[in-house]
Each structure stands twice: as C-alpha cells, then as structure tokens.
DOGU-312580 format. One record per residue (C-alpha): residue number from 1; residue in three letters; y, z, x. Coordinates in nm, 3 decimals, always signed. Example, Ala and Ser with C-alpha at 12.3 -4.5 7.8 and 13.67 -1.06 7.14 Angstrom:
<pts>
<pt><nr>1</nr><rest>ala</rest><yy>-0.450</yy><zz>+0.780</zz><xx>+1.230</xx></pt>
<pt><nr>2</nr><rest>ser</rest><yy>-0.106</yy><zz>+0.714</zz><xx>+1.367</xx></pt>
</pts>
This chain:
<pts>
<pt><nr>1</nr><rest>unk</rest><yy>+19.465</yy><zz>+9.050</zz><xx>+12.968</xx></pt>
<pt><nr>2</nr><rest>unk</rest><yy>+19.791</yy><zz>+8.897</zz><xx>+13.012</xx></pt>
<pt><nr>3</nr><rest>unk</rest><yy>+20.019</yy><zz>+8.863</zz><xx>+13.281</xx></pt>
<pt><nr>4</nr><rest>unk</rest><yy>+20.392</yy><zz>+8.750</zz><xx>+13.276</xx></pt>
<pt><nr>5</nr><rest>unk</rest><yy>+20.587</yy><zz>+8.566</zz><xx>+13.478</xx></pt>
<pt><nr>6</nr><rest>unk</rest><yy>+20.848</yy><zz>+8.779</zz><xx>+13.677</xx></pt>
<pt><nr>7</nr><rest>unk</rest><yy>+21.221</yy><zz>+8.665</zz><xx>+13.761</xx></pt>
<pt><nr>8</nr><rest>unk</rest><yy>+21.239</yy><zz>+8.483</zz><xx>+14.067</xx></pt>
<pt><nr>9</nr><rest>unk</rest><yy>+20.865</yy><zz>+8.481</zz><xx>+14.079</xx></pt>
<pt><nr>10</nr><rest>unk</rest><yy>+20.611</yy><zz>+8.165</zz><xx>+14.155</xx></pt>
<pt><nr>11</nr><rest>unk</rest><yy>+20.363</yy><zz>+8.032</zz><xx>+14.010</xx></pt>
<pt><nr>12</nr><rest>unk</rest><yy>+20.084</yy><zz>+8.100</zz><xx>+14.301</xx></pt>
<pt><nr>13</nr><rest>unk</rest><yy>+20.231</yy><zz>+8.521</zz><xx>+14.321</xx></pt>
<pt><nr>14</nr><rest>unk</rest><yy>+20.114</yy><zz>+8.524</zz><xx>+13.892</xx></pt>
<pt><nr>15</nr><rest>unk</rest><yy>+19.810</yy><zz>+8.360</zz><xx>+13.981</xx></pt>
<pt><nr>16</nr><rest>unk</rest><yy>+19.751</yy><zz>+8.637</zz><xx>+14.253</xx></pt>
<pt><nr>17</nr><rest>unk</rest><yy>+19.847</yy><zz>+8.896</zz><xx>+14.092</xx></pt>
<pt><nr>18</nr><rest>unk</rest><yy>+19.601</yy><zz>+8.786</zz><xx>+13.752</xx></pt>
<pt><nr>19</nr><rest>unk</rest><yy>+19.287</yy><zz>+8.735</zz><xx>+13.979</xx></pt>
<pt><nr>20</nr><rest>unk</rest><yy>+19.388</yy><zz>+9.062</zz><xx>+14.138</xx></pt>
<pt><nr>21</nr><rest>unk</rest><yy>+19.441</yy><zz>+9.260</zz><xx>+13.778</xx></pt>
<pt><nr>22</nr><rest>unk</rest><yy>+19.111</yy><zz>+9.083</zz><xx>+13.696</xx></pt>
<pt><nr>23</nr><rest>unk</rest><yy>+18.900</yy><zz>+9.219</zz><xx>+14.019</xx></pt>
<pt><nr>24</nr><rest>unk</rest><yy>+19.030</yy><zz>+9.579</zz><xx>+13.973</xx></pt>
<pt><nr>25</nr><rest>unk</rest><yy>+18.926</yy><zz>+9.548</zz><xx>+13.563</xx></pt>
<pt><nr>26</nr><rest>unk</rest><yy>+18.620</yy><zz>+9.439</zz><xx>+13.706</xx></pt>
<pt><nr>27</nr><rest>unk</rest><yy>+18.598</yy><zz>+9.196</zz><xx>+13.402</xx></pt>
<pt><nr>28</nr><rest>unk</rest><yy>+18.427</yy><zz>+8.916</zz><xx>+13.580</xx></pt>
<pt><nr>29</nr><rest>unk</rest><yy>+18.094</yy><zz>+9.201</zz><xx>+13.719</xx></pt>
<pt><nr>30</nr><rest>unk</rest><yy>+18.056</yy><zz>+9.312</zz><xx>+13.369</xx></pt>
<pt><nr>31</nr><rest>unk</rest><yy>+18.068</yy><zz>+8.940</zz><xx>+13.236</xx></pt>
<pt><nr>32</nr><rest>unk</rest><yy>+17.772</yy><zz>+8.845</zz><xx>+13.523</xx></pt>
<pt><nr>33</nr><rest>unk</rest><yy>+17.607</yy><zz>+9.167</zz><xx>+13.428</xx></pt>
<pt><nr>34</nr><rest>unk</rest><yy>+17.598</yy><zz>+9.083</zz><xx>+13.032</xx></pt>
<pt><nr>35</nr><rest>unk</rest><yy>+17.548</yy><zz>+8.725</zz><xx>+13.134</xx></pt>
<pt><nr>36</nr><rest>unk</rest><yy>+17.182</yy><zz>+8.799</zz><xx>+13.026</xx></pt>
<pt><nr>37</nr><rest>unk</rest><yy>+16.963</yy><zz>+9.059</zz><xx>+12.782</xx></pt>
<pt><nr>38</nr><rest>unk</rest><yy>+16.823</yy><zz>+9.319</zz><xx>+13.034</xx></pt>
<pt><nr>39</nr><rest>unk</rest><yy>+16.604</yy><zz>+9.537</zz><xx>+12.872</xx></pt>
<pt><nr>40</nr><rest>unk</rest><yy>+16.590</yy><zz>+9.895</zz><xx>+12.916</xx></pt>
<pt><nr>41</nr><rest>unk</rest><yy>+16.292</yy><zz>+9.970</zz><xx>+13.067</xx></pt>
<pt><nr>42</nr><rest>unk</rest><yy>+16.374</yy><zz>+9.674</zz><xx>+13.340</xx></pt>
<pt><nr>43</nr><rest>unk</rest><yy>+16.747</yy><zz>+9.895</zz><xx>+13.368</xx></pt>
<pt><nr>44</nr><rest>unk</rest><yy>+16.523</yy><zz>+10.243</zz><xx>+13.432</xx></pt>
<pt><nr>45</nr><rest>unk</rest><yy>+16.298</yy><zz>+10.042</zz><xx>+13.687</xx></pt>
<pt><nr>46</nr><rest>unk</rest><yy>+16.633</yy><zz>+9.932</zz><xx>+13.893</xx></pt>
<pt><nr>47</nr><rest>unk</rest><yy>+16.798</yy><zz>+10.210</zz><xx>+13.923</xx></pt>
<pt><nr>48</nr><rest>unk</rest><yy>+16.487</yy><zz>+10.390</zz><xx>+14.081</xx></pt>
<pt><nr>49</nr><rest>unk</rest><yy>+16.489</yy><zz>+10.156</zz><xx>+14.354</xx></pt>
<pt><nr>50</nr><rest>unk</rest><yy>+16.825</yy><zz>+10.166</zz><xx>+14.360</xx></pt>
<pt><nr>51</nr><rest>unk</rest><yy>+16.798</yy><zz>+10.534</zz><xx>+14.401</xx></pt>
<pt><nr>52</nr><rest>unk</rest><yy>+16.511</yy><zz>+10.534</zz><xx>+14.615</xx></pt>
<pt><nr>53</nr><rest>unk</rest><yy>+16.683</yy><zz>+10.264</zz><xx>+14.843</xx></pt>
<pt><nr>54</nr><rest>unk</rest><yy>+16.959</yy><zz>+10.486</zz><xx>+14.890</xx></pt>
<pt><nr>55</nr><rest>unk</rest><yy>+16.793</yy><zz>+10.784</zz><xx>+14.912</xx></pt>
<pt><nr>56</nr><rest>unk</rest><yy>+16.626</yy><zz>+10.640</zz><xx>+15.243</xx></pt>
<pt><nr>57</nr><rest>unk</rest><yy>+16.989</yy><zz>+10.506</zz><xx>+15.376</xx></pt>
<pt><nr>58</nr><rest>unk</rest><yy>+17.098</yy><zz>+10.889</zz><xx>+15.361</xx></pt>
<pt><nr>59</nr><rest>unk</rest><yy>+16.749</yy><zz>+10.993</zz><xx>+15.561</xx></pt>
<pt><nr>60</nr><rest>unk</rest><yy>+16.772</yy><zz>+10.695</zz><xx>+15.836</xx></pt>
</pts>
C-alpha cells in the first residue's frame, strides 16, 4: 500500500490518512486472523456459535 505525500500536506495528515487506508483494507484483521494455523474443523465449530450466538440476539 502506498501513500504519497500531498502539496501543502503534513506529515501527521499522511500518517492519518495511511492508518485510515489501512483500517478500511482491513489489512491489520486479516494479518491477526492468519497470525496462526486454524484448522478447519475449529473454523466450522466457530461459526456455529457464532451463528447460534446471533441467532439468540435476534430472538431476545
């Protein structure tokens, strides 16, 4: 990802504008999600209870 410095523009506005590129990329989630090997039965068993969790929200 790069980011240029604008005319007329600081250094702390490209540094905003970066970490703000990088949260709507969502580079840094998918970094913390690959961090570690998650296997595929343990990705089935979480989104169940993910599913079931918000299947309950919706009912309460």
């Amino acid at each position: 990802m790069t980011v240029k410095l604008r005319p007329g523009e600081s250094q702390e506005m490209l540094l905003k504008r970066f970490r703000k590129e990088v949260a709507t990329a969502r580079i840094l989630s998918t970094y913390r999600k690959k961090r570690w090997f998650v296997s595929r039965s343990e990705l089935r068993r979480k989104a169940k209870k993910k599913a079931i969790r918000k299947a309950k929200q919706r009912i309460a």
